[in-house]
N, C-alpha and C positions, 0 to 999 in steps of 0.2 A: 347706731351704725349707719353709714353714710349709703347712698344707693351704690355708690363705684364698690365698696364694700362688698354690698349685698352681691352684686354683680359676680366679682371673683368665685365669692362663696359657693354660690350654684353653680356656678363653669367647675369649679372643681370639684364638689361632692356628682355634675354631672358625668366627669370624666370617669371618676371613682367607681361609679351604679355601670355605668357601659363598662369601663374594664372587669367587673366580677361578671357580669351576665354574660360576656363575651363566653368567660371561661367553664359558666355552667354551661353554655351549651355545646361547649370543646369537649366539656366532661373532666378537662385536668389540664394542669400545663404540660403533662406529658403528649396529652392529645393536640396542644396548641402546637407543640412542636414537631410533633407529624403533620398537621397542617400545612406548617412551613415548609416542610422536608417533600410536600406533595407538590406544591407549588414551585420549589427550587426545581425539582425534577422535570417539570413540565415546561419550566424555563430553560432549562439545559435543551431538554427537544428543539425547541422552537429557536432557540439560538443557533442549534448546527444546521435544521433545515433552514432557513433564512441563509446561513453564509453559503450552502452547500446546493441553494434552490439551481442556478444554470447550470451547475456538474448532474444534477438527477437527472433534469431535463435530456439532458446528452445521452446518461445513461437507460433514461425512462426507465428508473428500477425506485421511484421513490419511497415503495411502498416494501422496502428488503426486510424492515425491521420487526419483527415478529412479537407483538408484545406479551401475546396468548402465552408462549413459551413457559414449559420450567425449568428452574433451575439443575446445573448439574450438581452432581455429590460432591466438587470442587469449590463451587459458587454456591451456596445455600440462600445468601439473601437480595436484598432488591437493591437495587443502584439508585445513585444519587446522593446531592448534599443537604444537609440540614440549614436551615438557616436561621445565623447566628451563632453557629460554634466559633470556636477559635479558628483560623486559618490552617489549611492544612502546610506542616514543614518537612512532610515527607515526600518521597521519590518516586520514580517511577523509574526500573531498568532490566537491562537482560537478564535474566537466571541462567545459571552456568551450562546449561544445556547446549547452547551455542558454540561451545568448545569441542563439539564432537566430529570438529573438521567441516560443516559446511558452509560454501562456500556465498558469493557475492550475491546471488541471486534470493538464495534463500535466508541470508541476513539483513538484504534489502528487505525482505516481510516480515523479517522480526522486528526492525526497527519502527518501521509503519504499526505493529501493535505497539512496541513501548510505546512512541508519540501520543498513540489514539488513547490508549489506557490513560494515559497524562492528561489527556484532554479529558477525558470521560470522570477522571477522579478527583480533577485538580491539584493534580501533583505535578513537580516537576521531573523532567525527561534529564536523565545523567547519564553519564559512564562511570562506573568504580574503578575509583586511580588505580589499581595497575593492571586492570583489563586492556589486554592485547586485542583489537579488532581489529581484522582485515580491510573491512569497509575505510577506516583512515587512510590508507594507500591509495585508495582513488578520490574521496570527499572531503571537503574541508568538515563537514560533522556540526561543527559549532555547538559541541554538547559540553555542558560545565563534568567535570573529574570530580567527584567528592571520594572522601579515605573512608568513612565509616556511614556503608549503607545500611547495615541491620541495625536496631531486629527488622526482619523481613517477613513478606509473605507470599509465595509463588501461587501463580492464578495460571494454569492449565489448559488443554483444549478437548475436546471430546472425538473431535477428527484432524486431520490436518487436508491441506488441498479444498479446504470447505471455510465456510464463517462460521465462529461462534458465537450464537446467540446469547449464550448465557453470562459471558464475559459482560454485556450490558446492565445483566441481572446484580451483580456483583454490590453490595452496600460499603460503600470505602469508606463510610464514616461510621458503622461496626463497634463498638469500643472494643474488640479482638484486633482491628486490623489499623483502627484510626491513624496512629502514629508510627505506623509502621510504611517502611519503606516493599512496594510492588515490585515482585521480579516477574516479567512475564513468559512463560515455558513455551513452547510448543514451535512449530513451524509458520500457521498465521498466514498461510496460505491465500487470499482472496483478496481482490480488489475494494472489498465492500469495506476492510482497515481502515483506505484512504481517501473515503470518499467526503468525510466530514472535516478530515484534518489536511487534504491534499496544499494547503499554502504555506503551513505551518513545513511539510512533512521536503517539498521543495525548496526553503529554507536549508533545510541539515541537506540537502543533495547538490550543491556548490564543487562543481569540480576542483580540486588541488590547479592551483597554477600552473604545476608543470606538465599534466594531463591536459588540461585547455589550450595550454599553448602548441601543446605535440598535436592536438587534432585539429586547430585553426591551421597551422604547418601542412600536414597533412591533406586537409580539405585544399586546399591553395595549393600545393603541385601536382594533384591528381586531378587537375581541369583537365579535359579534352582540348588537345589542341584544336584553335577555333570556336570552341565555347567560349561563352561570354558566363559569369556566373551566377546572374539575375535570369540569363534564359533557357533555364533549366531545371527540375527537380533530382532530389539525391534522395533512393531509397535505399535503406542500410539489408542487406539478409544475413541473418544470425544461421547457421546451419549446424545442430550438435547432430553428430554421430556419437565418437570418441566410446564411453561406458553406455549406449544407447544402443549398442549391437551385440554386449556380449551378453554369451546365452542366458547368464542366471538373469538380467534383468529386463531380457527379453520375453524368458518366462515367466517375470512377474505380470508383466504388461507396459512394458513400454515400448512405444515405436516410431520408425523415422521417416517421415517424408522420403520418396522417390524424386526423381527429377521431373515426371509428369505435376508434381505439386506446385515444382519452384517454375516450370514454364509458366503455371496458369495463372500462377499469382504475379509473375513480371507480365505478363500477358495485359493483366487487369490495370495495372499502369499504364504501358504504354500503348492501351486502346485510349485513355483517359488523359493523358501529357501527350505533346511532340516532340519532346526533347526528354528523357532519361537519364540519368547515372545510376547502375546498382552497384553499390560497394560490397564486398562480402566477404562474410567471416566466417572462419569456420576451425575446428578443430583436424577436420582430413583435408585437407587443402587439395590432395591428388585428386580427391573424390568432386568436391567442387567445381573444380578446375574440368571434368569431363563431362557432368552432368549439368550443370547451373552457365547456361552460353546462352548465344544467341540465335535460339533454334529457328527462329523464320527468319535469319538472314537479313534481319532490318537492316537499312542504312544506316554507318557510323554516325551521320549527322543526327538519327535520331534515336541511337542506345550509344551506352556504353560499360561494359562489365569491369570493375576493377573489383582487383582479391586480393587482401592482405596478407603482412605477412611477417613472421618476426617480433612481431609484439605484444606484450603481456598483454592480458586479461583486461586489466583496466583501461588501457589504450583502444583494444577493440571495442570497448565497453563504451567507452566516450563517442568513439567513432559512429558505432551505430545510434545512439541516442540523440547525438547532435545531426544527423538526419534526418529529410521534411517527413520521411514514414518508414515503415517498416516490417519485411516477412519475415516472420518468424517459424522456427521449426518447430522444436518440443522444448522446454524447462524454463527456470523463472529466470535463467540469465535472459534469454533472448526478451522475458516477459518486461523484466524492469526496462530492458532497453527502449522498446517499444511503448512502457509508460511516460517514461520521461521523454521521449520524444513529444509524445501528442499528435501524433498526426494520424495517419488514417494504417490501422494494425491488421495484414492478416496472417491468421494463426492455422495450422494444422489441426484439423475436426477427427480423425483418425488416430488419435492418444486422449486417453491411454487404449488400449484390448478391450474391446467389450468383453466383459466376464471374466477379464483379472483379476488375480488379489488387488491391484493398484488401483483398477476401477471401483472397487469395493468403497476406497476412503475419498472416490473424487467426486466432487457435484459441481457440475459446468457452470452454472448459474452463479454459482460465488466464487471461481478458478475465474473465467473467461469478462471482462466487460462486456455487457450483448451489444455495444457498439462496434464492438470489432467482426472484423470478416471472417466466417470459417471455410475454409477450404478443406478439401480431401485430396489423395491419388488419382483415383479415376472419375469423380464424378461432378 
């Protein structure tokens, strides 16, 4: 036998000796492959904080994730991919929950969990062909339609107005769930959704054409005469009253800004700008219109209040969004508007009731970004 020979011979029975010792001290190739599925998982982490590192910053909340946690009675096992399965060719989409009538604001958070779930499981983000969403009448979506999502699995939440931790915990590659398509249940409440997927998640939020163009229209005849429109800031105020005053869900705990709210917070702008525009929107127009002005009499030169008026939901919706910032009152219409804007958000600190039922399922910490401002009525 020649030395080149010899040579092979030991590279190969040496490969041979390392690959079985590897596995005695794996214990099994079952164990090898929790290995991987440990390491996948740890690579999944470090990939979202890497993309997600100057959104934490912002939020200084880098540490939201709770790993201590257990699982809920919904979720029983641990998240993450294996590596080396097959590719997953299952989905990720709404669970029919979402048909219970509500509306823009709170299926803008369902959609931020399907995406995230998507990300989290490496499934893909769909719609089932002939689900009707309301969110299509303002977004382009840009989500594929497929006919046959099941067999399925619906992933739950433990509170809503809160994050759930457990949703993380979740093993999507299970052989119960592997090849099954994700429907995701619940409300999804929390900023903490879109903190990993927020570039993905501004993708699918593409306004419709003819929404973009009715608010660029819009923006351009509502200049102050005499403004120029580089020398001046636009901040959007969402104001719900509407089912915010009547008694039963007043007595659950929810409530609405006064007008002492909305001076302090246009206040906080224009001590900070010389020049102003508030645009504002609202479901009582009468009400705005009496309480939401220009109570210290600034110079036209340097405020200007316009109030809309006439136009659907998604039209105010663009309006306020497409604004450099934003006051907002109570609920997740005013909330998404004020995300998608990005500029500088304040929010009403005085919802829900201390010692509501409502307060019961809220935790501010995963409802509120802590970069935004909270404001009260009197203080």
């Amino acid at each position: 036998m020649s030395r080149y020979q010899k040579l092979c011979l030991y590279a190969i029975l040496g490969l041979v000796m390392g690959f079985f010792t590897f596995i005695f001290f794996s214990g099994s190739l079952q164990d090898l492959q929790r290995n991987f599925y440990k390491i996948s998982k740890f690579g999944f982490r470090m990939q979202r904080n890497n993309e997600t590192r100057d959104r934490e910053r912002e939020y200084n909340s880098a540490s939201y994730i709770d790993s201590t946690a257990q699982p809920s009675n919904r979720a029983t096992h641990n998240s993450g991919e294996i590596a080396g399965q097959p590719e997953i060719t299952r989905y990720v989409s709404f669970d029919n929950c979402i048909k219970d009538g509500r509306r823009l604001g709170n299926l803008l958070f369902d959609l931020a969990a399907v995406i995230f779930v998507a990300e989290l499981s490496g499934r893909k983000a769909v719609l089932e062909k002939t689900m009707n969403i309301s969110l299509e009448n303002v977004f382009k979506l840009n989500m594929e339609r497929v006919k046959d999502l099941c067999p399925c699995q619906v992933i739950g939440e433990s509170h809503h107005l809160a994050y759930d931790i457990n949703t993380e915990k979740i093993a999507f590659n299970d052989p119960n769930i592997r090849n099954k398509t994700i429907l995701v249940a619940g409300f999804r409440q929390s900023w903490k959704y879109t903190l990993a997927i927020e570039r993905q998640l501004r993708k699918h939020l593409a306004f419709k054409d003819e929404i973009q163009n009715f608010t660029e229209n819009f923006f351009q005849e509502v200049i102050p005469s005499g403004w120029k429109r580089v020398g001046f800031v636009r901040v959007g105020i969402h104001c719900r009253r509407g089912d915010n005053v009547v008694q039963h869900f007043v007595n659950y705990g929810y409530t609405v800004p006064n007008g002492t709210y909305f001076y302090k917070a246009m206040k906080y702008f224009t001590d900070k700008y010389s020049r102003v525009q508030f645009i504002v929107t609202s479901d009582d127009s009468n009400w705005t219109r009496e309480h939401i002005v220009n109570a210290n009499n600034i110079s036209p030169n340097a405020i200007n209040i316009t109030y809309t008026a006439g136009n659907t939901a998604g039209q105010d919706f663009a309006i306020l969004s497409m604004c450099d910032h934003v006051i907002m009152s109570t609920g997740t219409y005013g909330w998404w508007a004020a995300w998608i804007a990005k500029g500088t958000t304040i929010y009403y600190s005085d919802w829900p009731r201390q010692g509501s039922g409502l307060a019961r399922h809220f935790n501010r910490e995963d409802f509120f970004p802590p970069n935004w401002i909270p404001m009260a009525n009197n203080k």
